[in-house]
MILO-123564 format. One record per residue (C-alpha): residue number from 0; residue in one letter; chain; x, y, z. Coordinates in steps of 0.2 Angstrom, whole numbers. Each point is the difference from the previous one (the first is absolute). Example, Ala and Ser with C-alpha at 12.3 -4.5 7.8 and 13.67 -1.06 7.14 Angstrom:
// residues 2
{r 0; "A"; "A"; {62; -22; 39}}
{r 1; "S"; "A"; {6; 17; -3}}
This chain:
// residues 98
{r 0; "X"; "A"; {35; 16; 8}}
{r 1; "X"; "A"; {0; 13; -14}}
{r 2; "X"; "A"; {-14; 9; -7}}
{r 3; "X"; "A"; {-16; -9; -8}}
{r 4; "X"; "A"; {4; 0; -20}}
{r 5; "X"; "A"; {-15; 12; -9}}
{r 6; "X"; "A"; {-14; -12; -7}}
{r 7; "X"; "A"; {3; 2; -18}}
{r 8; "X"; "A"; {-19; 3; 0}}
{r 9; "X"; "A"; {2; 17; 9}}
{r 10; "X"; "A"; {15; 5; -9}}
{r 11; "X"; "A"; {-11; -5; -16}}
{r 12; "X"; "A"; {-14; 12; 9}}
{r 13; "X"; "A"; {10; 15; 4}}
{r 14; "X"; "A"; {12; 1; -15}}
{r 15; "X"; "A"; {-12; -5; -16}}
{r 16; "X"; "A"; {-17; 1; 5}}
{r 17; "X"; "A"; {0; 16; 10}}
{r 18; "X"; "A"; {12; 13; -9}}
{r 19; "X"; "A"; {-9; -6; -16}}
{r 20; "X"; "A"; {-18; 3; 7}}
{r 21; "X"; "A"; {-3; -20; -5}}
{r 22; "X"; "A"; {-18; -6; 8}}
{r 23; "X"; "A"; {0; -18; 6}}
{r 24; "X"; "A"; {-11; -6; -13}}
{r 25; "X"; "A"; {10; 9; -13}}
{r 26; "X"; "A"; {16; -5; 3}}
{r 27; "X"; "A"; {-7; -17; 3}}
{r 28; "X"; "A"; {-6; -1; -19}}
{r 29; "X"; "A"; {14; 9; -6}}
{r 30; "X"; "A"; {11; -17; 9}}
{r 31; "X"; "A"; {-12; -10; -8}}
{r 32; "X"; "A"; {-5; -6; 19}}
{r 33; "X"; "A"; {-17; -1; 11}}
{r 34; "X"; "A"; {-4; 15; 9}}
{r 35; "X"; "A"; {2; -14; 15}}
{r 36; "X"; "A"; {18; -6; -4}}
{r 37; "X"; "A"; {7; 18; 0}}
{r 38; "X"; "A"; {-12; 4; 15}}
{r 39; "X"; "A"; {9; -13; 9}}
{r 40; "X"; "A"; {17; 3; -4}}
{r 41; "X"; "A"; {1; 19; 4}}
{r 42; "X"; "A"; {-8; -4; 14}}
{r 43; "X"; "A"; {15; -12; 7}}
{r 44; "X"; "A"; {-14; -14; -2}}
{r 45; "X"; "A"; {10; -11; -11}}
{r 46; "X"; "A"; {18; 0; -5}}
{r 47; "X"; "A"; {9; 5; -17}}
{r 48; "X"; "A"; {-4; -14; -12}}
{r 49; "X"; "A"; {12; -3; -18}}
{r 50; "X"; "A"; {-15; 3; -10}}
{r 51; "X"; "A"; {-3; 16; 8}}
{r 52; "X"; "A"; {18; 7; 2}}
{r 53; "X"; "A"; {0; -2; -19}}
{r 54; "X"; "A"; {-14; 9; -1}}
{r 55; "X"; "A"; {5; 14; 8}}
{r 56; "X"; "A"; {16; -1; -7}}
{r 57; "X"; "A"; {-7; 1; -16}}
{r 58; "X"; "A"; {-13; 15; 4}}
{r 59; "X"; "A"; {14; 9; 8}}
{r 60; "X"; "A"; {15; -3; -10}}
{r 61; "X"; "A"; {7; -5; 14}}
{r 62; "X"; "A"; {13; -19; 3}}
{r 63; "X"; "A"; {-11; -13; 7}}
{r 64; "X"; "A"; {15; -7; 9}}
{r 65; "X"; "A"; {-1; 18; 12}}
{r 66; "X"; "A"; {-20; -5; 5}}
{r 67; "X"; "A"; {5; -18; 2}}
{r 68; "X"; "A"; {15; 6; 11}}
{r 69; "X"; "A"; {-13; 10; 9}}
{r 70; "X"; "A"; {-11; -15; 7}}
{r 71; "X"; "A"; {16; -11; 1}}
{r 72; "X"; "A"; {5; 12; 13}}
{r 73; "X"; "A"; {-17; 0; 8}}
{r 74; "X"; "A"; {-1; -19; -1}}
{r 75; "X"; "A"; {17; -3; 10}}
{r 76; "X"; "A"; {-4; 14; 12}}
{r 77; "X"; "A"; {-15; -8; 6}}
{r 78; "X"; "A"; {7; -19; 0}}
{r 79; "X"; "A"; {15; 7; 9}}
{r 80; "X"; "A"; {-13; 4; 16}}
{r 81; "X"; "A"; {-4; -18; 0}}
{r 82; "X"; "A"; {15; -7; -3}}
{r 83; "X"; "A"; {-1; -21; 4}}
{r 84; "X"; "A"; {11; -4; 16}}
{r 85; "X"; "A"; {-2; -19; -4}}
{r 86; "X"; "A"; {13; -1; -13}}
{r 87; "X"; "A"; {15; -11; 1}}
{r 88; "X"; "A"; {14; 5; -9}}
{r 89; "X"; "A"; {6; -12; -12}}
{r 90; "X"; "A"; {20; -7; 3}}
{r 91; "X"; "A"; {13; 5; -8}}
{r 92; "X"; "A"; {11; -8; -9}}
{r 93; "X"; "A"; {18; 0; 3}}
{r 94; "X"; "A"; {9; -13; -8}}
{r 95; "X"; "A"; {5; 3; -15}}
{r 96; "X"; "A"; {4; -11; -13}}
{r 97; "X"; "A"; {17; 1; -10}}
């Protein structure tokens, strides 16, 4: 199993909030959010949502498709460690019409 994808929340944390000397409660009305909802999201609390990727994208000037990617890639990681085992795969067919 590869390596846990970054929470976009820490990348969001590490890259934005910190180089820039952001507060929570700034950057949080600077987003347009509740001190909460960012609170939770750097925190690894709750996932990326759309309405916060563009968001960010917009405050960053940064593609909202690369923050989306982010928790895409988070998302499948962690439904890969549960991955069903009841699953029947459908039949193939093979005839072929002509």
């Amino acid at each position: 199993m590869t390596r846990k994808p970054t929470h976009p929340g820490t990348v969001f944390l590490e890259d934005v909030m910190k180089p820039l000397n952001l507060s929570v409660t700034d950057t949080a009305r600077m987003l347009g959010v509740s001190r909460k909802t960012l609170s939770e999201f750097i925190n690894e609390k709750s996932s990326l949502s759309p309405e916060m990727a563009l968001r960010i994208s917009k405050a960053t000037n940064t593609s909202v498709e690369s923050w989306m990617n982010m928790q895409q890639k988070l998302t499948l990681w962690n439904a890969r460690k549960h991955e069903p085992n009841n699953v029947i795969p459908f039949p193939l067919n093979t005839a072929q019409e002509g």
